[in-house]
C-alpha positions, 0 to 999 in steps of 0.5 A: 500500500505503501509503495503503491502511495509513493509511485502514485504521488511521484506520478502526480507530480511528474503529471503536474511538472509537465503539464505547466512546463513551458516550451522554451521561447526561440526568438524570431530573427530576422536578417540583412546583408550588406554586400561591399564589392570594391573593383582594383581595376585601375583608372575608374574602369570598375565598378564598386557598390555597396548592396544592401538586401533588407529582412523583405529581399529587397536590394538597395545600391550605393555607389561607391570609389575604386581602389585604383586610379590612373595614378594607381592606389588611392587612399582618399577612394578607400578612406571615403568608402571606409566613410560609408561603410562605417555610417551605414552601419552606425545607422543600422545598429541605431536600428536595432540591427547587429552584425552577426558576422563577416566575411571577405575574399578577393579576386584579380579585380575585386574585393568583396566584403559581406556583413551579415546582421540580424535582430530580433523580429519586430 
């Protein structure tokens, strides 16, 4: 009787434990990516941008300087695109945005940055 009363109320409350447990709570994400396509083509011939896919597909394009000039590097280019990049995302981090990570590589004629960002859905 005794053993029958124990694994009854050890019953109850494994019943009672499960039955308020909560599933966990996932957070809804959503994501951006920022694209930074910067041409080593030399004397104005590429083209570098800054493309910017919002959480909705939607893409938005900034122009941006080449590395190269017909005299060759040139800084004031990098330092102006440094200027854009940083701003933009100043403003997405104001927005609530967080960059979650970052990857680069490069080609002959380009050099590509990606930033991806996320937040918690609104």
């Amino acid at each position: 009787m005794k053993k029958s009363l124990i694994i009854a109320l050890f019953a109850l409350v494994a019943f009672t434990n499960q039955s308020f447990a909560q599933a966990p709570v996932v957070p809804k994400q959503e994501y951006m990516v920022i694209s930074v396509i910067e041409s080593l083509v030399a004397g104005g011939l590429g083209r570098s941008r800054m493309l910017i896919t919002d959480e909705n597909g939607k893409s938005n394009e900034v122009q941006m300087s080449n590395f190269f000039s017909m005299g060759g590097i040139n800084f004031s280019n990098i330092e102006e695109n440094d200027v854009k990049v940083t701003l933009k995302l100043k403003e997405l981090s104001n927005a609530g945005w967080e960059l979650a990570t970052t990857t680069a590589g490069a080609t002959e004629s380009i050099f590509i940055t990606r930033y991806l960002l996320r937040r918690e859905k609104r």
